[in-house]
N, C-alpha and C positions, 0 to 999 in steps of 0.2 A: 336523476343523478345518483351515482354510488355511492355506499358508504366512505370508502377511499377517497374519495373525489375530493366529497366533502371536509373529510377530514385533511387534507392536502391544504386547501382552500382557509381553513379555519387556522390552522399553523400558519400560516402565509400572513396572512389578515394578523394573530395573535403577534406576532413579530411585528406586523408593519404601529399595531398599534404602540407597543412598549417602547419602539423608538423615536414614535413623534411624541410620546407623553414625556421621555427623554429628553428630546431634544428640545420642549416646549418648557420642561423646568429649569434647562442646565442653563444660569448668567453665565457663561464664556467670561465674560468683562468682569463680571462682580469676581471669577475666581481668580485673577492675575495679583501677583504678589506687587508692593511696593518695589520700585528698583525694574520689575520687569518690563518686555513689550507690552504696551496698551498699558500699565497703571495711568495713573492722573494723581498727581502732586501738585502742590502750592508749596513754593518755597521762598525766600528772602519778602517776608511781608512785612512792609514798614507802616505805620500808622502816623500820621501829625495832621494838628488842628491850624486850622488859620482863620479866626475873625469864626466865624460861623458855619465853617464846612470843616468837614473831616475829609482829609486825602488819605485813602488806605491803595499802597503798590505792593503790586504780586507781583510773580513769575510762574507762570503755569508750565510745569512739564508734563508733558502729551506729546501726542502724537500731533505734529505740527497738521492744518491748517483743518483739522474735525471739527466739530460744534463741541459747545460743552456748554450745560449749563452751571451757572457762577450764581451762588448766593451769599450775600453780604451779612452774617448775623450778630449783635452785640450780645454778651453773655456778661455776668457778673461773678466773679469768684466765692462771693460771701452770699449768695442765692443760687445756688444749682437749679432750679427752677425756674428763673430769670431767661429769656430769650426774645429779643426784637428783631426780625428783619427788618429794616430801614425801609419803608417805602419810598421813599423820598430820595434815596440809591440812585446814580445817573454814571455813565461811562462803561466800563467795563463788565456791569454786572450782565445775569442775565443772559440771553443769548451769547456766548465766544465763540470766535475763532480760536483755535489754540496758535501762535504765532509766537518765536523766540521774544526774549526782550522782557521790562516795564509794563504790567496791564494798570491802569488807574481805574480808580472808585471815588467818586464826589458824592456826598453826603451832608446835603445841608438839616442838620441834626435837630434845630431851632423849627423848622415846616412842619416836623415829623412829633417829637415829642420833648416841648423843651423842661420839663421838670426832670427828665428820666437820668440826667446825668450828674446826678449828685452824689458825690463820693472818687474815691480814685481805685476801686476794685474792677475795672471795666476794662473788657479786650472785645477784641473782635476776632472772628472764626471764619476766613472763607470757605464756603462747600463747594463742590466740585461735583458733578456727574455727566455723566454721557447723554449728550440729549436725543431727544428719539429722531426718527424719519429713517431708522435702519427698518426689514425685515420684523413684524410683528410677530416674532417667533411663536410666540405664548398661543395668538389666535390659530395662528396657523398648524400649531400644534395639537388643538383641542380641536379644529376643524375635523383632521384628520383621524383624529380618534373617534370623533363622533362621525364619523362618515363610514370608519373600518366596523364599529360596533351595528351599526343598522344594518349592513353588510351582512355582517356575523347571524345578529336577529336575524333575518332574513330569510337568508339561507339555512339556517336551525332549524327553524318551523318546515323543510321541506323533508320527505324521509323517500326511500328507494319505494315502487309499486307494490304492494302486498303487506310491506312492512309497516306496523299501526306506529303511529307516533304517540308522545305523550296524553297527548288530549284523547283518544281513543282509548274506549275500555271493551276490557274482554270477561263476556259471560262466563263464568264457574260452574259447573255441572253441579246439580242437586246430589246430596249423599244420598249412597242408596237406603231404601225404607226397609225398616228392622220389624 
């Protein structure tokens, strides 16, 4: 193989890797602004208690009928360090459809941890994210890299007939005798 060849070959490869390392970092989804296609919003969240459950209702705006995953977490205003997810969580958490309308959340508070509600500094925070089973960008991204870089290796270690590569050393002629 020529010099040229190679170096054709190593540009080719160099390119193929810096775009799946690209495309392997860039979240698409993480960079969409609020207001745009694809964000994910919680809006009109109302919370009330009855007897021993907490009912907390969203409205998820998304992209109607995707997954999304939905976490329930209580936070306390006067403890910034404060944070429970409800195990104990039933209805709408959790795996979602995104679908217009009312999502409900049941929370029997009392199964889960009944001393934690004392005081009236307490809200609750739904989280929202995109749940997987898309395209593992990330793997598939490193695959390729690592599959373009052996490649690279590879083909390095080969040099044109006559031509010594690195590993190859060349004898020095002795000075002449004075």
């Amino acid at each position: 193989m020529s010099i040229q060849t190679f170096d054709t070959y190593r540009r080719s490869l160099s390119t193929l890797l810096v775009m799946a390392l690209l495309l392997a970092l860039a979240d698409v989804p993480a960079l969409a602004r609020p207001g745009s296609e694809g964000a994910i919003r919680v809006s009109n969240q109302d919370v009330r208690v009855e007897g021993d459950v907490v009912l907390v209702s969203y409205e998820l705006d998304a992209t109607p009928g995707e997954s999304y995953a939905v976490e329930l977490v209580l936070l306390r205003e006067g403890d910034p360090t404060f944070r429970l997810v409800p195990s104990n969580a039933a209805g709408e958490v959790g795996e979602v459809k995104a679908t217009p309308g009312k999502h409900l959340i049941r929370w029997e508070y009392k199964k889960d941890s009944p001393q934690v509600l004392h005081g009236d500094d307490y809200y609750f925070r739904i989280e929202v994210s995109r749940s997987g089973g898309g395209v593992p960008w990330l793997w598939v991204g490193l695959g390729t890299a690592a599959v373009a870089g052996v490649v690279v290796a590879v083909m390095g270690g080969k040099s044109p007939a006559g031509t010594p590569t690195t590993t190859q050393t060349q004898e020095l002629p002795l000075p002449p005798p004075r």
